[in-house]
MIGU-27126 format. One record per atom (N, C-alpha, C, O): chain; x, y, z. Coordinates in steps of 0.05 Angstrom, whole numbers, plus 5000, padded with zeros to 4 digits. Layout:
BEGIN
A;X;Y;Z
...
This chain:
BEGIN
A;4828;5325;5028
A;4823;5297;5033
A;4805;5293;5057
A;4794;5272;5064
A;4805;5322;5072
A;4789;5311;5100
A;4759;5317;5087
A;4740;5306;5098
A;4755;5330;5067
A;4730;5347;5066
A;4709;5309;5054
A;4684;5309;5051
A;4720;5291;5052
A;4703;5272;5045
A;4692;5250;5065
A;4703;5248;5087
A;4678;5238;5059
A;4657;5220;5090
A;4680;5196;5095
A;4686;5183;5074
A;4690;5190;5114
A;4706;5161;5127
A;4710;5146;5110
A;4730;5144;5096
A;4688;5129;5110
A;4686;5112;5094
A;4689;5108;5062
A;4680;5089;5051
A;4699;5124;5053
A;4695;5127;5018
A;4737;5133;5025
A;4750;5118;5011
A;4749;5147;5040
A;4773;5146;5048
A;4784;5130;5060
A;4808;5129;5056
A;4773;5115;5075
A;4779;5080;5080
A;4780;5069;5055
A;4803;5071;5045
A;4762;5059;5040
A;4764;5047;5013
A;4778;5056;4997
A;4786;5040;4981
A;4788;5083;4992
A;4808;5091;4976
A;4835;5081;4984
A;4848;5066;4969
A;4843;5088;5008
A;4860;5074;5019
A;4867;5042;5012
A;4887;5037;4999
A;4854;5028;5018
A;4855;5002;5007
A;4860;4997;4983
A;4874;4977;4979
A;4850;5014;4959
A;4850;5003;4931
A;4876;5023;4928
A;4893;5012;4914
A;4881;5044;4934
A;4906;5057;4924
A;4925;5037;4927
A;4935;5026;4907
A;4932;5029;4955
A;4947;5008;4962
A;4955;4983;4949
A;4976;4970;4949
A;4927;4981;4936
A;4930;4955;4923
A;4944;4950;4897
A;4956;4931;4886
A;4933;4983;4890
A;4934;4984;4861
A;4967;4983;4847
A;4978;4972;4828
A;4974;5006;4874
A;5004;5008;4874
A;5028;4988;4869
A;5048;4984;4856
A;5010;4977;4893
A;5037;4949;4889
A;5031;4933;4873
A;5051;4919;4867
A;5003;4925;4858
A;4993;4907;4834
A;5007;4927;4817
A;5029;4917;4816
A;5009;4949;4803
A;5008;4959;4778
A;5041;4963;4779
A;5055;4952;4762
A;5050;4975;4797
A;5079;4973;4799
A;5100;4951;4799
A;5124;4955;4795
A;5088;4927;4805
A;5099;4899;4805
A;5093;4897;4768
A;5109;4883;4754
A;5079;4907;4758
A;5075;4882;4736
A;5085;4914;4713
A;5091;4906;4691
A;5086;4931;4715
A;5101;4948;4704
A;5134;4940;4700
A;5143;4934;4678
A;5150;4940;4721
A;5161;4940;4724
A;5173;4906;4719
A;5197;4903;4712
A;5156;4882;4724
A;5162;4864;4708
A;5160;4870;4676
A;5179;4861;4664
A;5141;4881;4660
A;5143;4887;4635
A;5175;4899;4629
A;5186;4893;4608
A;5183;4907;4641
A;5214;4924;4643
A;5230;4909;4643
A;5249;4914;4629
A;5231;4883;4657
A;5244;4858;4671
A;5254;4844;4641
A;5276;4843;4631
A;5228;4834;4631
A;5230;4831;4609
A;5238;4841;4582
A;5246;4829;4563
A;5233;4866;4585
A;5252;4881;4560
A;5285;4879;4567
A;5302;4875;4550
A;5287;4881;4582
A;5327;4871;4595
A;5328;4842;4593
A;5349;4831;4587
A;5314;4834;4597
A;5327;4806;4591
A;5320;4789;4621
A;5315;4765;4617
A;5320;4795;4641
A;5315;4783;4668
A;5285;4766;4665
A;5268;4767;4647
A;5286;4752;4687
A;5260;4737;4693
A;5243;4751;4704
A;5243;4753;4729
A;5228;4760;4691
A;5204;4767;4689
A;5184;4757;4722
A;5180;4773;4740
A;5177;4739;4723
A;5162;4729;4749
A;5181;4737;4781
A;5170;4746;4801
A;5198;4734;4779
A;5222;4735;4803
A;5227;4771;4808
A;5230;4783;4829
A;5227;4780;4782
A;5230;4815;4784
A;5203;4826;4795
A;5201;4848;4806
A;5177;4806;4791
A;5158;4817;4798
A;5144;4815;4829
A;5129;4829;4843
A;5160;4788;4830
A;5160;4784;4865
A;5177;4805;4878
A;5170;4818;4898
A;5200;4807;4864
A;5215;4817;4881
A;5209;4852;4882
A;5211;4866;4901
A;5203;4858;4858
A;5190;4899;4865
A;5174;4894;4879
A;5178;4906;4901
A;5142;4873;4878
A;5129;4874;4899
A;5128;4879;4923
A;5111;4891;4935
A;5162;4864;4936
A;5165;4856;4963
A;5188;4895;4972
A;5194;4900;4996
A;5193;4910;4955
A;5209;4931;4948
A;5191;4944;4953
A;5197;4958;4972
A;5158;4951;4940
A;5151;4985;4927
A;5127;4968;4961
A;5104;4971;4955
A;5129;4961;4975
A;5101;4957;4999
A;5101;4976;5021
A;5081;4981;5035
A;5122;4986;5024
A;5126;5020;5045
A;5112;5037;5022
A;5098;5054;5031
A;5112;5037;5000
A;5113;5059;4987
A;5080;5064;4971
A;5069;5084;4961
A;5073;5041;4973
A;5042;5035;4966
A;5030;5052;4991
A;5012;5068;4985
A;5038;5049;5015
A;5023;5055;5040
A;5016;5078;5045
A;4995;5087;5054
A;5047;5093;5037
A;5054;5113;5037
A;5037;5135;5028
A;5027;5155;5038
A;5038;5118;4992
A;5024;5133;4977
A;4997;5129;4983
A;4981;5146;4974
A;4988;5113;4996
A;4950;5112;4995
A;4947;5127;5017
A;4927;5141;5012
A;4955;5133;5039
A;4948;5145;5067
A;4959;5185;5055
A;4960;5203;5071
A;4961;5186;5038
A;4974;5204;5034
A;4991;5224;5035
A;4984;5248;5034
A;5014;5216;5037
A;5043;5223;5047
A;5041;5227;5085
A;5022;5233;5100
A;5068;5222;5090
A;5076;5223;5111
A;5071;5243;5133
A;5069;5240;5157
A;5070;5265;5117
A;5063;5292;5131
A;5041;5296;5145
A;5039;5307;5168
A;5020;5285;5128
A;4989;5298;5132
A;4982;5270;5164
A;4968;5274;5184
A;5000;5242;5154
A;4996;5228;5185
A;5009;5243;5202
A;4996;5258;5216
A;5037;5244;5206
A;5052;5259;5229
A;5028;5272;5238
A;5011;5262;5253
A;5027;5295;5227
A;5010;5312;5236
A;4990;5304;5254
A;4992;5308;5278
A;4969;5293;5243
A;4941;5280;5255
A;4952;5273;5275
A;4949;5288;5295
A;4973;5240;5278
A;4983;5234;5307
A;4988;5262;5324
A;4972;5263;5343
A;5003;5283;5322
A;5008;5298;5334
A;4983;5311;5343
A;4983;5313;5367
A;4965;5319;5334
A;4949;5337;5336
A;4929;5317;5355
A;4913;5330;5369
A;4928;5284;5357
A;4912;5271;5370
A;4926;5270;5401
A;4917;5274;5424
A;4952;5263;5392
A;4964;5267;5426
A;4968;5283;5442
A;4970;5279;5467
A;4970;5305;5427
A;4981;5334;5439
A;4947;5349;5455
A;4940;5355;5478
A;4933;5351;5426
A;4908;5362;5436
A;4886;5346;5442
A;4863;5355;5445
A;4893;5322;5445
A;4869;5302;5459
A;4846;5297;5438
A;4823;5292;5446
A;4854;5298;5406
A;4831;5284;5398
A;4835;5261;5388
A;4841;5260;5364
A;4833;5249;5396
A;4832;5222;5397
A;4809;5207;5372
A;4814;5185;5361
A;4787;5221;5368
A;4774;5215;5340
A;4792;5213;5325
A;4795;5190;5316
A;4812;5234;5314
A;4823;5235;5290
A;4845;5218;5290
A;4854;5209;5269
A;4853;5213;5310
A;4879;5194;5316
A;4875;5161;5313
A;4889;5141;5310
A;4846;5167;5314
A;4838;5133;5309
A;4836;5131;5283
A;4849;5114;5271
A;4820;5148;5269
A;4807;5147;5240
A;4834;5146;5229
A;4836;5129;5211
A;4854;5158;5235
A;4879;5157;5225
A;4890;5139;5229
A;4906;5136;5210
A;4892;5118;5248
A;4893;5085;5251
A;4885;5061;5231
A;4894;5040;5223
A;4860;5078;5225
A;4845;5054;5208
A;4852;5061;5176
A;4851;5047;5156
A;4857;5079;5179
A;4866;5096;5146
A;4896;5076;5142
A;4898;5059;5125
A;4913;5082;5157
A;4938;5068;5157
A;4932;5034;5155
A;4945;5020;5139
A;4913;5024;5173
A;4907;4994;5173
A;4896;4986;5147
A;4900;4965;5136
A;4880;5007;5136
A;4866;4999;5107
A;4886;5002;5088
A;4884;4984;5071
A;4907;5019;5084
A;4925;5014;5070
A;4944;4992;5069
A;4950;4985;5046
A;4958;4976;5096
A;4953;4957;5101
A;4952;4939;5091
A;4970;4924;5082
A;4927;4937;5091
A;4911;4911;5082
A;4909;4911;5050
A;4906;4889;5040
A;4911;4938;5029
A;4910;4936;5014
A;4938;4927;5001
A;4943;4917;4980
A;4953;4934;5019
A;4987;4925;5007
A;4982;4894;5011
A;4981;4880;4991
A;4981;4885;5032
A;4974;4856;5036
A;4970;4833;5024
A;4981;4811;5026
A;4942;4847;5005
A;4931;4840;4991
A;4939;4846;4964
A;4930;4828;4949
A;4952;4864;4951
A;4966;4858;4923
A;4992;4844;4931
A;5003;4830;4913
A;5005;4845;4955
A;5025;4821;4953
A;5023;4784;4951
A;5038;4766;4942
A;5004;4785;4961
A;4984;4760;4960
A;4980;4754;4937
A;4992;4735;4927
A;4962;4769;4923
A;4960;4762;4890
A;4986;4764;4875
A;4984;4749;4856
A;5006;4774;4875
A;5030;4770;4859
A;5046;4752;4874
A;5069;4748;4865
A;5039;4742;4894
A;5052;4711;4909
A;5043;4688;4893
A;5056;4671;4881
A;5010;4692;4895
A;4994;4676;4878
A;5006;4672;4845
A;5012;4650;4834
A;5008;4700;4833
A;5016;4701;4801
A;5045;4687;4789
A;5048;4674;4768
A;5063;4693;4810
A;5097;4689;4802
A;5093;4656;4825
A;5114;4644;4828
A;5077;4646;4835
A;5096;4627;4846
A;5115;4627;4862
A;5123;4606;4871
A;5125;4647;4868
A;5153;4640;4891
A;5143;4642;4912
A;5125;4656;4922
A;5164;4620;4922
A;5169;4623;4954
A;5153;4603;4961
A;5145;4604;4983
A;5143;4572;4941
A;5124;4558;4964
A;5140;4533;4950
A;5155;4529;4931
A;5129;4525;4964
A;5137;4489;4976
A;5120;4468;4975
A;5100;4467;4990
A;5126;4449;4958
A;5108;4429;4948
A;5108;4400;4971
A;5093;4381;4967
């Protein structure tokens, strides 16, 4: 994952993120609906469930960050500790942002 340019791993980051919590919300509403439950409310609600796990999965497991932090504090590089900042912030933002759009899709939670 390191062998590729910043920026193309920033953007992956984001859309993994996104994708995760968009495709996993509306999967799992399809599921909602085969049981019998409401459908829109199951989809808010995995949304608001799988958003650690979108992050997770786009930054690429837990391990490979630990590490980087470690290796930025311990041995002073501080490059990688940032790029690893923004990797985590772009995921982020991509969770963010599919929670937003399935806020937008199901309706809940607003006030007329």
């Amino acid at each position: 994952m390191q062998d590729q340019p910043f920026f193309s791993l920033f953007l992956q980051s984001y859309f993994i993120a996104l994708g995760v919590l968009i495709g996993g919300s509306l999967i799992g509403g399809m599921a909602a609906f085969l049981t019998g439950k409401p459908p829109l409310t199951e989809i808010y609600r995995i949304s608001s469930m799988i958003r650690i796990w979108a992050i997770v999965t786009a930054i690429g497991g837990t391990f490979d960050a630990v590490y980087t932090f470690e290796r930025g504090f311990l041995e002073g590089e501080t490059k990688d500790l940032f790029k690893q900042f923004l990797l985590i912030l772009s995921a982020l933002g991509g969770a963010q942002t599919g929670s937003l759009f399935i806020t937008w899709l199901t309706q809940e939670h607003t006030t007329l």
